[in-house]
ROVOBA-257496 format. One record per atom (N, C-alpha, C, O): residue in one letter; x, y, z. Coordinates in pm, whole numbers, padded with zeros to 5 digits, always signed. Last residue first. Example, Ala and Ser with C-alpha at 12.3 -4.5 7.8 and 13.67 -1.06 7.14 Angstrom:
! ROVOBA-257496
S+01285-00225+00708;S+01367-00106+00714;S+01290+00003+00787;S+01341+00114+00804;A+01319-00569+00780;A+01230-00450+00780;A+01320-00330+00780;A+01424-00332+00846;
END
This chain:
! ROVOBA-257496
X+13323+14189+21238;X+13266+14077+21215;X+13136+13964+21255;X+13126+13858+21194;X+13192+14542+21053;X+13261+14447+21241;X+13230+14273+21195;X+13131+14240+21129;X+13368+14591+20733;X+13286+14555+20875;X+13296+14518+20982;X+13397+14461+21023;X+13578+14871+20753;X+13570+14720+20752;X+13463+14729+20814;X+13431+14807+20903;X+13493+15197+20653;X+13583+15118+20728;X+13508+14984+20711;X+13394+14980+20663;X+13341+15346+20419;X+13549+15278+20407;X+13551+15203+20523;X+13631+15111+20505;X+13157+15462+20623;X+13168+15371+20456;X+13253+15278+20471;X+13247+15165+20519;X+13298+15616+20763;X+13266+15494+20841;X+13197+15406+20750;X+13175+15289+20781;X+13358+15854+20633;X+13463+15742+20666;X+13424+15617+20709;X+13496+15518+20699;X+13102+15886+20505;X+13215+15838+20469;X+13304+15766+20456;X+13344+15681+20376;X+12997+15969+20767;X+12984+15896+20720;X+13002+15853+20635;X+12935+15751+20622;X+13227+16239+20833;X+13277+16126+20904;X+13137+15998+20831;X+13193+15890+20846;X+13092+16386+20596;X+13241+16350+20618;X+13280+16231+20669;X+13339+16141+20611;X+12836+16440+20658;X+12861+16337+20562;X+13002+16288+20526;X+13032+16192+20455;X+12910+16613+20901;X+12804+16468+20932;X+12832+16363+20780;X+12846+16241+20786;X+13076+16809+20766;X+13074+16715+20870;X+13024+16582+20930;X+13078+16485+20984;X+12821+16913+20578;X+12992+16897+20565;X+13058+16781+20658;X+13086+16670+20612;X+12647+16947+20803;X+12619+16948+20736;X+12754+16806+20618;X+12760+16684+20600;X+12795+17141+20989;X+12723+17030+21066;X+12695+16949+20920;X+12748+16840+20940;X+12798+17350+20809;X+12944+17268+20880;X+12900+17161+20872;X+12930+17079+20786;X+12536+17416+20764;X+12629+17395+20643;X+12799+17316+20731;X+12880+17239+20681;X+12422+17508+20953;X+12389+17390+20923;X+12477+17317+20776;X+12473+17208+20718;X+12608+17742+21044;X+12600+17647+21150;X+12582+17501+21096;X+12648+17403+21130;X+12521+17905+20827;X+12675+17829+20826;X+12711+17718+20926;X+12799+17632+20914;X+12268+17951+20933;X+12265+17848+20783;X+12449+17822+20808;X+12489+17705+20803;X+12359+18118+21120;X+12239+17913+21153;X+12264+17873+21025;X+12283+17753+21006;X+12447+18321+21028;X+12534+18211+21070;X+12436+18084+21136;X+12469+17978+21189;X+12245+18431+20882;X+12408+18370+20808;X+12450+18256+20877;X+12479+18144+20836;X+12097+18511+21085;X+12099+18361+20986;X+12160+18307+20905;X+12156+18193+20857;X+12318+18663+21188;X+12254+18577+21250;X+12226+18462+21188;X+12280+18353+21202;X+12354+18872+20982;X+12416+18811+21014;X+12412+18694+21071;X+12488+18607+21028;X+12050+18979+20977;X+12080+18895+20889;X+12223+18795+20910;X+12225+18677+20874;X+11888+18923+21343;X+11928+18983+21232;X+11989+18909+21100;X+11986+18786+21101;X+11706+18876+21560;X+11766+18798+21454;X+11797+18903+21305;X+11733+18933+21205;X+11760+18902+21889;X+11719+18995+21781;X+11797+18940+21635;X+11916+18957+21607;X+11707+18587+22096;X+11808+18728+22054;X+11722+18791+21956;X+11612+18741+21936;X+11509+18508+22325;X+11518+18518+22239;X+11635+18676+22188;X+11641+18794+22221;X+11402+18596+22563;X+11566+18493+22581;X+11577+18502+22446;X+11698+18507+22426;X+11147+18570+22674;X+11271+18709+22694;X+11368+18677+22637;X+11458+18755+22667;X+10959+18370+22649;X+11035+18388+22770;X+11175+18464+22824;X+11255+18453+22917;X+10874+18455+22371;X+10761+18521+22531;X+10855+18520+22643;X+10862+18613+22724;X+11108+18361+22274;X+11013+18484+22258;X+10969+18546+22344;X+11000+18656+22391;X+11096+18096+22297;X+11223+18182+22348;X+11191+18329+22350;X+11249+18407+22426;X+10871+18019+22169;X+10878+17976+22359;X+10983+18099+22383;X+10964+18185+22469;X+10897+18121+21960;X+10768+18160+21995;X+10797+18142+22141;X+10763+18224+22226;X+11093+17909+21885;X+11103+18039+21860;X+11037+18177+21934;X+11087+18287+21958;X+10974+17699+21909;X+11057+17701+21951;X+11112+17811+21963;X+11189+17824+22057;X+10767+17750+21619;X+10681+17669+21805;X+10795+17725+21906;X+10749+17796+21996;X+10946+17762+21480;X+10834+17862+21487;X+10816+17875+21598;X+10835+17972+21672;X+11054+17499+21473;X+11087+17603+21453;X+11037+17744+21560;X+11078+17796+21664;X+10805+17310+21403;X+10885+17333+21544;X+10991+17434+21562;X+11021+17456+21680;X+10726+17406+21156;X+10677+17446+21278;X+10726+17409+21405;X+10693+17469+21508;X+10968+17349+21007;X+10946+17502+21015;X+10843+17523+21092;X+10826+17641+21123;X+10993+17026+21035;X+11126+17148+21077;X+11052+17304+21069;X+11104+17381+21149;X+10703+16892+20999;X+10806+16891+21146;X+10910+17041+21141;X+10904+17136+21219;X+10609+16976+20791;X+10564+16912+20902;X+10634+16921+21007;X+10591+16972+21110;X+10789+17124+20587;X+10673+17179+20646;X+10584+17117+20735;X+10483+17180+20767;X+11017+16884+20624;X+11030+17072+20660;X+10868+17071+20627;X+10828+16962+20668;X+10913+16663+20567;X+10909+16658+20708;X+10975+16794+20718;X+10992+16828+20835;X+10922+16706+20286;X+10761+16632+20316;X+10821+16669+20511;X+10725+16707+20578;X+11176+16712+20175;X+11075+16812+20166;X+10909+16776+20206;X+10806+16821+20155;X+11355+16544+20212;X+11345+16685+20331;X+11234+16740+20293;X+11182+16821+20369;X+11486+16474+19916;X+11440+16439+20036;X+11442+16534+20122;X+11533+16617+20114;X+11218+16542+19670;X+11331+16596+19717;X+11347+16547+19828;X+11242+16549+19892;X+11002+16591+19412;X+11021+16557+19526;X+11140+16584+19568;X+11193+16668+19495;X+11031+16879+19156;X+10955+16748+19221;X+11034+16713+19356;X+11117+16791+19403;X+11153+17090+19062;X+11056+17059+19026;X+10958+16927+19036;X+10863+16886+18969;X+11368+17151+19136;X+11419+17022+19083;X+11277+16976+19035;X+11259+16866+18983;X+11278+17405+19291;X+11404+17422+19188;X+11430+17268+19086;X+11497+17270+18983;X+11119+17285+19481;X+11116+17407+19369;X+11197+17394+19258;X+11162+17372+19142;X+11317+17152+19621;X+11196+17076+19571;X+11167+17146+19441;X+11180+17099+19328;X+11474+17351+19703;X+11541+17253+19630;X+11370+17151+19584;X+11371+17086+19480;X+11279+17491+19873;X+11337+17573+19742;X+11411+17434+19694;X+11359+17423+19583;X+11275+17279+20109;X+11175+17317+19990;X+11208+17413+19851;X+11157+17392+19741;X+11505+17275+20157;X+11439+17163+20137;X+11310+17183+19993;X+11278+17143+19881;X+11561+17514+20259;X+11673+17530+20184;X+11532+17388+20103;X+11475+17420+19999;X+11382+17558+20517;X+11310+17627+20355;X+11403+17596+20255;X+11365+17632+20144;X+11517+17368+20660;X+11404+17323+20596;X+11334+17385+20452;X+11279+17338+20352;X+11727+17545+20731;X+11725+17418+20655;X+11641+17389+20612;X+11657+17367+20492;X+11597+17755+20836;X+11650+17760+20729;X+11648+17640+20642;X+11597+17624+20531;X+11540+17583+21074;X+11462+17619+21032;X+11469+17651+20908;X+11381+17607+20835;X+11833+17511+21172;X+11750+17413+21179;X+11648+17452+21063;X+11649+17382+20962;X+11990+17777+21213;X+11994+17678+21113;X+11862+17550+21065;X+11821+17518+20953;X+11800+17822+21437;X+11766+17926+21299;X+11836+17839+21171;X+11782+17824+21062;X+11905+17666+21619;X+11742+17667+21590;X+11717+17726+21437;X+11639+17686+21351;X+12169+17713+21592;X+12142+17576+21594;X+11939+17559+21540;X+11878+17483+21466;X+12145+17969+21713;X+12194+17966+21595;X+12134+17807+21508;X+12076+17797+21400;X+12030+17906+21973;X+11979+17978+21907;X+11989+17958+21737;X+11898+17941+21657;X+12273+17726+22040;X+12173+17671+22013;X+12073+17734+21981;X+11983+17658+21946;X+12462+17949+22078;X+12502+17775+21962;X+12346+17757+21947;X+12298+17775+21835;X+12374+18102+22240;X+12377+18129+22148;X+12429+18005+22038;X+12415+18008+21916;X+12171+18024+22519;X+12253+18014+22464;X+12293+18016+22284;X+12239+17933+22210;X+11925+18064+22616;X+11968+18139+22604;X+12098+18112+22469;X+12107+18169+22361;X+11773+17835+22699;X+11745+17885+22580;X+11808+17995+22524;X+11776+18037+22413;X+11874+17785+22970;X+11721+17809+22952;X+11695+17905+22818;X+11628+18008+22814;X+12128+17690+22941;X+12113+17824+22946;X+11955+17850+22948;X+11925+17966+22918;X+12037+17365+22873;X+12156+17377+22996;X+12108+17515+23056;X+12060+17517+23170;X+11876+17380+22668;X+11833+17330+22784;X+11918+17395+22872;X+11871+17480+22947;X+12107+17441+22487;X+11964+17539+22503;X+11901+17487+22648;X+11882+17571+22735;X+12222+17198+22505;X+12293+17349+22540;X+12209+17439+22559;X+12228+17523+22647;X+12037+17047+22424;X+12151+16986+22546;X+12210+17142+22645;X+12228+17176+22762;X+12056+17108+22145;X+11915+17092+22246;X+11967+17132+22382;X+11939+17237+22438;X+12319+17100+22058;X+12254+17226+22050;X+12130+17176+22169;X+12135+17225+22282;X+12342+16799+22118;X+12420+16926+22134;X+12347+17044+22195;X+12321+17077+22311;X+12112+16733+21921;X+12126+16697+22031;X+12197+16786+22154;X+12139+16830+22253;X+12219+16783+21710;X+12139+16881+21687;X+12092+16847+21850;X+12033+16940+21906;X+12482+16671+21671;X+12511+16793+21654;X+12342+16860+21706;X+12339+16979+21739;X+12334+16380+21656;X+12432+16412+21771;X+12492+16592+21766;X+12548+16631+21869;X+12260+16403+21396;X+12087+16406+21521;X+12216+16414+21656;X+12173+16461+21761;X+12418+16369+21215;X+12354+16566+21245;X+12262+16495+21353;X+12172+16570+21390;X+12483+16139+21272;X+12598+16225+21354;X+12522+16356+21340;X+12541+16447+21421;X+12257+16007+21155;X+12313+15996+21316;X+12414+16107+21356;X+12418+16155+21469;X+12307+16110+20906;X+12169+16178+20955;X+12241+16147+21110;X+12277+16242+21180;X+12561+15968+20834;X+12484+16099+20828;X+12442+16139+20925;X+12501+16192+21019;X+12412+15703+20857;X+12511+15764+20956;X+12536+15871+20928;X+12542+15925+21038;X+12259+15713+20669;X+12194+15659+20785;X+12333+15671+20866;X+12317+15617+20975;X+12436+15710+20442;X+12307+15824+20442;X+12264+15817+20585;X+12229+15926+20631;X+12614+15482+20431;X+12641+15615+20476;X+12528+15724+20475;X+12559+15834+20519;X+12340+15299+20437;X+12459+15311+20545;X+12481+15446+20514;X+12400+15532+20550;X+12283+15358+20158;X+12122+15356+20260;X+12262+15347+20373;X+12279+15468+20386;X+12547+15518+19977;X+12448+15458+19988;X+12375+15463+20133;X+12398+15554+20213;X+12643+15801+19694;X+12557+15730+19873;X+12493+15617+19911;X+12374+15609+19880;X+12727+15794+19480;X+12785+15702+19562;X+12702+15647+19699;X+12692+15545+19766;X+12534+15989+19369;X+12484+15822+19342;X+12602+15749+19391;X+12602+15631+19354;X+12605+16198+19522;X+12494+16167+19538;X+12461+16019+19481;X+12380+15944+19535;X+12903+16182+19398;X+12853+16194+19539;X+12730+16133+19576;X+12728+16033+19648;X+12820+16274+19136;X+12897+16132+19175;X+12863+16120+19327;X+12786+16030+19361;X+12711+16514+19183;X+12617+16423+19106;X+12726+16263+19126;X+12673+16152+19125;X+12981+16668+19304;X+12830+16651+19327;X+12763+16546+19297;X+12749+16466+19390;X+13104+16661+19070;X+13149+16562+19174;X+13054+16586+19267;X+13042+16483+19333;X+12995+16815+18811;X+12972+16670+18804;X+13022+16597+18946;X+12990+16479+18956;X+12829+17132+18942;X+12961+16998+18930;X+12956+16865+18922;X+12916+16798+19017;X+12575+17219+18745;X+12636+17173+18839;X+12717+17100+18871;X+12700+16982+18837;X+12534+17321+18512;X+12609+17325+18548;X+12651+17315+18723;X+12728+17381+18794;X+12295+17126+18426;X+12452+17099+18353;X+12587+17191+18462;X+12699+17146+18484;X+12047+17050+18520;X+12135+17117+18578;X+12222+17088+18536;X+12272+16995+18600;X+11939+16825+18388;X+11860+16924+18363;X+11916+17057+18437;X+11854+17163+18425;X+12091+16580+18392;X+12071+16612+18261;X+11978+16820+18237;X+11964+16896+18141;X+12096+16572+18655;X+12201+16576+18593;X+12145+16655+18423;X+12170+16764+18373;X+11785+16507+18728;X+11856+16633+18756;X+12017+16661+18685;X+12049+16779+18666;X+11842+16243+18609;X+11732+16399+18501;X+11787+16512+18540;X+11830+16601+18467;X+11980+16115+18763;X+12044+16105+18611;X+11968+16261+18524;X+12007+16340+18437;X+11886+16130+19017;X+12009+16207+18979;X+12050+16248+18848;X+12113+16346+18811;X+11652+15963+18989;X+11633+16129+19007;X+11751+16172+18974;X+11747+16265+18893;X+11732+15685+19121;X+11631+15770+18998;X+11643+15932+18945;X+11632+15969+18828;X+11952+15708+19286;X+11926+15645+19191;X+11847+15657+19083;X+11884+15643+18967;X+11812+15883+19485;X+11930+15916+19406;X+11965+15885+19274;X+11995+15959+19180;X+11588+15821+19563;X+11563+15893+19498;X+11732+15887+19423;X+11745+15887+19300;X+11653+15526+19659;X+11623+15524+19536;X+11591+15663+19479;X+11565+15664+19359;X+11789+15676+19927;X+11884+15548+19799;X+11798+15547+19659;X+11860+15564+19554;X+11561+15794+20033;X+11702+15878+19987;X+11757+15769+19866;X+11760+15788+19744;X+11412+15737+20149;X+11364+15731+20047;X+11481+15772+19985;X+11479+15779+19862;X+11440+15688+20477;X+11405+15554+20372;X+11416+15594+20206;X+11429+15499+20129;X+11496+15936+20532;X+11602+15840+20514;X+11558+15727+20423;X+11617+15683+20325;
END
């Protein structure tokens, strides 16, 4: 989060210049964000990923939101790093996916594993954790947005 406002600010104009065809309302997007709506974002995916915890807890891991919720999770992170790849430098996400998101992953994966509960991950499957993290995703920067636009509290 801390680093998001000035990567945008810096970084958007080269990546612009060095990805033409990416939609210019993308690249407006990214230098509209600011350090608020980025930081309510992230709050509403830590209330979606909460959820999912909440629900895995509830089914002793069984439960399929929060399976899906894990495999999105993990995806996400390699999405972090192929975008590092691809932009040929930093990126935000890409210093806490190979610290935090693809070994707690793993770690989380490994528990549901030994303790039987784990489904058989097929491709459909990670279709759907990556469509899981693509709503959640869509969503979380939707409603911070809206809460851009709204008035301050006084």
């Amino acid at each position: 989060m801390a680093a998001m406002t000035r990567w945008s600010r810096t970084r958007v104009p080269v990546l612009r210049a060095r990805h033409p065809r990416v939609p210019e309302g993308v690249w407006r997007r990214l230098e509209a964000m600011n350090s608020r709506e980025f930081a309510a974002a992230v709050g509403v995916m830590g209330v979606v990923v909460a959820a999912a915890a909440a629900d895995g807890y509830r089914t002793g891991g069984r439960s399929a939101f929060y399976q899906s919720a894990l495999d999105g999770f993990g995806l996400h992170g390699l999405v972090h790093l192929a975008q590092a790849a691809v932009t040929r430098g930093y990126t935000p996400g890409v210093v806490t996916s190979p610290l935090v998101v693809v070994p707690f992953t793993l770690w989380a994966r490994g528990r549901l594993r030994r303790a039987g509960v784990l489904r058989p991950t097929r491709p459909r499957d990670l279709a759907r954790g990556l469509g899981l993290a693509a709503a959640a995703t869509v969503a979380s920067h939707t409603v911070a947005r809206r809460i851009r636009r709204a008035p301050a509290a006084p």
